[in-house]
C-alpha positions in Angstrom: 143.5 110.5 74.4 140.1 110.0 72.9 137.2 109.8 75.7 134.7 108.6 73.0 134.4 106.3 70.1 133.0 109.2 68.3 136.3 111.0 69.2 139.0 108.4 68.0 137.1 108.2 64.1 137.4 112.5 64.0 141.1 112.2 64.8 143.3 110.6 62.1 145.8 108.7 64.1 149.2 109.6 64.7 150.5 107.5 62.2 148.7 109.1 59.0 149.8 112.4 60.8 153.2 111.4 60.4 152.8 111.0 56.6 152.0 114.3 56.1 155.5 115.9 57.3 158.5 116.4 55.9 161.0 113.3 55.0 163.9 115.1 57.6 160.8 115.6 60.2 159.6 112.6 60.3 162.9 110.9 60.2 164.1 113.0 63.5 160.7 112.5 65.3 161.4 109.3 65.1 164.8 109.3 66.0 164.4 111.0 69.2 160.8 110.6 70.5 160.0 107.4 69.6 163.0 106.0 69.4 163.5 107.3 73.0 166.8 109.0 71.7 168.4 112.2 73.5 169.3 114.6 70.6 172.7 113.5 70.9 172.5 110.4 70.6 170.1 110.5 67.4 173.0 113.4 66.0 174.9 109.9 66.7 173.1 107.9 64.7 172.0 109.9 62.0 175.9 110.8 61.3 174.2 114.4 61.8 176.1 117.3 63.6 173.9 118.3 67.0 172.8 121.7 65.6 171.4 120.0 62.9 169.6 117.9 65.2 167.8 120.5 67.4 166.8 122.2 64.5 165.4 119.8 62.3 163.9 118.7 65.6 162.4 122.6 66.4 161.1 122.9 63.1 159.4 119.0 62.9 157.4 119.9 66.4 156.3 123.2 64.3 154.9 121.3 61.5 153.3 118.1 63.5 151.7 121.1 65.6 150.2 122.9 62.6 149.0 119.3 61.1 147.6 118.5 64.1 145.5 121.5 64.5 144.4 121.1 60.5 143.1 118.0 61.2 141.0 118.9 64.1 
């Protein structure tokens, strides 16, 4: 969380960060985390075996992790 004004403008915000992934990351982040989902139940929803899940899940936290450190 941004202790500054000066800090929220250097941060792009979460949303623009989600732009920059992957259409299969960004759908599953949003599936699970803000979606509150377990990985089952977005496997559920997606029509999406559970393996599939945790992986496309494992490799979206890997690529919101390096666009958040490019944009810092």
């Amino acid at each position: 969380m941004p202790t500054t004004q000066a800090d929220a403008t250097r941060r792009p915000p979460m949303e623009s960060l989600l732009r920059d992934l992957p259409e299969p990351h960004r759908e599953i982040l949003v599936a699970t985390y803000f979606r509150r989902r377990t990985p089952q139940e977005a496997a559920k929803a997606l029509g999406l075996p559970q393996a599939e899940v945790r992986a496309r899940l494992y490799e979206a936290m890997r690529t919101l992790s390096a666009v958040v450190s490019r944009a810092q």
